[in-house]
Residue, then its C-alpha position, 0 to 999 in steps of 0.5 A: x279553851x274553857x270560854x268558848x261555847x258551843x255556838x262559837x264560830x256559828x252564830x256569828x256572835x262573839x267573833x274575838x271570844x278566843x282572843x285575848x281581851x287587850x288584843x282584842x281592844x288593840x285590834x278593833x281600835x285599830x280598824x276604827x282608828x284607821x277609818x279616821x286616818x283614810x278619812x284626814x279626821x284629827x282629833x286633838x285629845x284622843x283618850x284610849x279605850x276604857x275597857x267594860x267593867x265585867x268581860x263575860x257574862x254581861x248583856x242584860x238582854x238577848x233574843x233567843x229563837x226556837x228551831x233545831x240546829x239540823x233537818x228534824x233535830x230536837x227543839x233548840x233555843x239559842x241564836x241563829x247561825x251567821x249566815x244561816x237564816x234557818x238553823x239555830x245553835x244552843x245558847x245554854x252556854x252563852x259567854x256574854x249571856x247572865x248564867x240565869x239565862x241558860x237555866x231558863x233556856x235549859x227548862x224551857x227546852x224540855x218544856x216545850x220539846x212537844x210544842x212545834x216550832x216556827x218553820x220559816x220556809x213554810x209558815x207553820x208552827x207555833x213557838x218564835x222567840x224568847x227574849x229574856x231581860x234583866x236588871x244587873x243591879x236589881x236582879x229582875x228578869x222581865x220574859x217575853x215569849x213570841x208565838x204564832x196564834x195557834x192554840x197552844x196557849x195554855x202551854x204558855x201559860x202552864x210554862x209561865x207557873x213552871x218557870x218561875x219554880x226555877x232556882x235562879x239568881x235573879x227573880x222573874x218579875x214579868x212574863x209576856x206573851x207576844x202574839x204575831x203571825x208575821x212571816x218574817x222572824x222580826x216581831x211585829x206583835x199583834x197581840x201582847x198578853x202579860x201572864x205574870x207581875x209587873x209591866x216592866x223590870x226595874x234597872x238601876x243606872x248611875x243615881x237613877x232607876x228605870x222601869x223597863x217594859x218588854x219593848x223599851x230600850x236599854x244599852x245591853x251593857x248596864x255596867x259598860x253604860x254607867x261608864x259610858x254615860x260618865x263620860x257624855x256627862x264630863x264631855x259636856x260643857x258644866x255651864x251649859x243652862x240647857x240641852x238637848x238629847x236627840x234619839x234620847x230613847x227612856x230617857x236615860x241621858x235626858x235625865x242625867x244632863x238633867x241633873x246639872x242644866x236647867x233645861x233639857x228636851x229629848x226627842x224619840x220616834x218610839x211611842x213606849x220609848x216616850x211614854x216611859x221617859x215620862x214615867x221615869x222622870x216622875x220616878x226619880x222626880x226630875x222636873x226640868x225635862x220634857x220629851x217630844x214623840x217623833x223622827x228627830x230629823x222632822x222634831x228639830x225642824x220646828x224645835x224653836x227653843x235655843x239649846x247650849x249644848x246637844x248630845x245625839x246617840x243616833x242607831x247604826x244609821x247615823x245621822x239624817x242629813x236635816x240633823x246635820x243641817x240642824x248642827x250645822x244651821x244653829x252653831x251649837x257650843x258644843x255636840x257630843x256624839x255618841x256612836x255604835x257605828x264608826x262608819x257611820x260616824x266618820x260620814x257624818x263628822x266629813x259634813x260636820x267638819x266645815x265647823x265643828x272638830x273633835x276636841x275630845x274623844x273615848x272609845x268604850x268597850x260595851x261589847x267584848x269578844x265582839x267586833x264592835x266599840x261604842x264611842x264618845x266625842x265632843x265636838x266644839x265649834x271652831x273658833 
């Protein structure tokens, strides 16, 4: 099939990529709706699915590693194999992946084809990751490449000249260099070096724009978010005077409630995160919000400010149980939810049933040719 790439089946990624995109819908809306129905949780306006605003092509991040798909194979950069912790499969064809992604993957092969990669059953070798980032309405590619601390630095820093020489559609703007010598594949950096431009790429999202450094978090689907962010701001009630954004990340729903209430606050555990919040509401000039660094289960513990309405887009968690107390204790107008995992959502309304029901709810498809749905519900206190 001409979009299937060559990873399809091994990394575990696009498991509906040979399946039509309206069954694909039909089908994970299914399974989730399913949840509901096991579980008696009705829902009195259920809206559908809004499909993504493009189907390929879409996510403006992905973390690639270095190694080779077979025992003593050429160096690959892609995505490791579903179930395969050392094997990695090549990503230049990547169909959720922006095309100047592959370029650079395809460049930086040959590139660096000398230069030992990382060996997670002996601890050896030098090149880790490359996460690649990028702003859908800007253009800029921000590139964080993650190495151990042996000296091969310069290479990393001849590659960050060569790379920029590429002809591509969108320009690069930042490079870093992540150092860490973690015996685990998840970076935890213990030096971060920027070789070239800017802190951080610029994104556009709705009205507003947010610099986004290499660490900060963004919905990987910009287009899909605006969609999806819409669709918070209609769930909320128009006279609501004052909110609150739990795990509110850059910012970016904070600021966007805060274009219609008087007073919005977010909570993030994330430092950057926090940091950059700040940043942005001074970017775009948005007074009336502030920000509070720290877990939202112990944040709304000694919030002492009386909110009308409060969204939460907590991670694949959910919930912490002290934030179902907080919902449940201060009886709020109305929550919206936002959720990536349904599971998780279907536990948490069970607590939250005993006051508040769905009113409204939307699923939004922010991940073709994956198993996944994010979803949008307004729950309204029973009367």
């Amino acid at each position: 099939m001409e979009n299937i790439c060559n990873a399809f089946g091994k990394c575990g990624g696009c498991t509906y990529l040979d399946i039509d995109y309206n069954e694909q819908l039909k089908k994970k809306t299914e399974e989730i709706l399913e949840l509901f129905n096991e579980s008696k949780m009705e829902i009195k306006n259920y809206e559908g699915v809004i499909t993504s605003p493009i189907k390929y092509h879409y996510r403006n991040k992905m973390e690639y590693s270095f190694g080779n798909e077979y025992k003593d194979g050429p160096l690959t950069i892609g995505l490791r194999g579903k179930g395969r912790f050392y094997d990695v499969y090549s990503a230049k064809d990547c169909k959720i992946a922006p095309k100047d992604f592959g370029k650079i993957i395809e460049f930086s092969e040959e590139f660096f084809k000398d230069i030992p990669f990382r060996n997670y059953r002996k601890h050896t070798g030098y090149l880790r990751h490359l996460v690649m980032r990028k702003g859908f309405k800007t253009n800029e590619i921000l590139l964080n490449i993650a190495t151990s601390s042996e000296d091969f630095h310069s290479y990393v820093e001849k590659w960050t000249e060569e790379v920029r020489k590429i002809e591509l559609e969108g320009n690069i703007v930042s490079i870093y260099h992540t150092i860490t010598d973690a015996k685990s594949t998840v970076v935890r950096p213990d030096e971060v070096r920027k070789l070239y431009g800017k802190d951080y790429f610029e994104e556009k999202v709705l009205d507003l724009t947010f610099k986004i450094g290499p660490f900060s978090f963004l919905q990987t689907n910009t287009l899909g978010s605006e969609v999806l962010y819409s669709k918070v701001l209609e769930y909320l009630n128009k006279t609501a005077e004052t909110g609150l954004d739990l795990y509110c990340g850059a910012g970016t729903i904070t600021l966007l409630m805060a274009k219609t209430l008087k007073k919005v606050v977010g909570v993030e555990i994330i430092k950057e995160a926090v940091d950059a919040a700040w940043e942005n509401a001074k970017n775009n000039n948005v007074e009336n919000v502030e920000f509070y660094l720290g877990d939202a289960k112990d944040v709304v513990k000694e919030l002492d400010i009386k909110f009308d309405s409060v969204v939460v887009d907590p991670p694949r968690a959910g919930l912490h149980k002290n934030v179902i107390k907080f919902l449940l204790d201060n009886k709020f107008e109305n929550i919206v939810y936002v959720s990536c995992n349904p599971k998780n959502f279907v536990r948490d309304m069970i607590m939250l049933k005993e006051l508040y029901e769905i009113e409204n709810f939307v699923f939004v498809d922010m991940f073709p040719h994956t198993k996944h749905l994010e979803s949008v519900a307004l729950l309204k206190k029973k009367a």
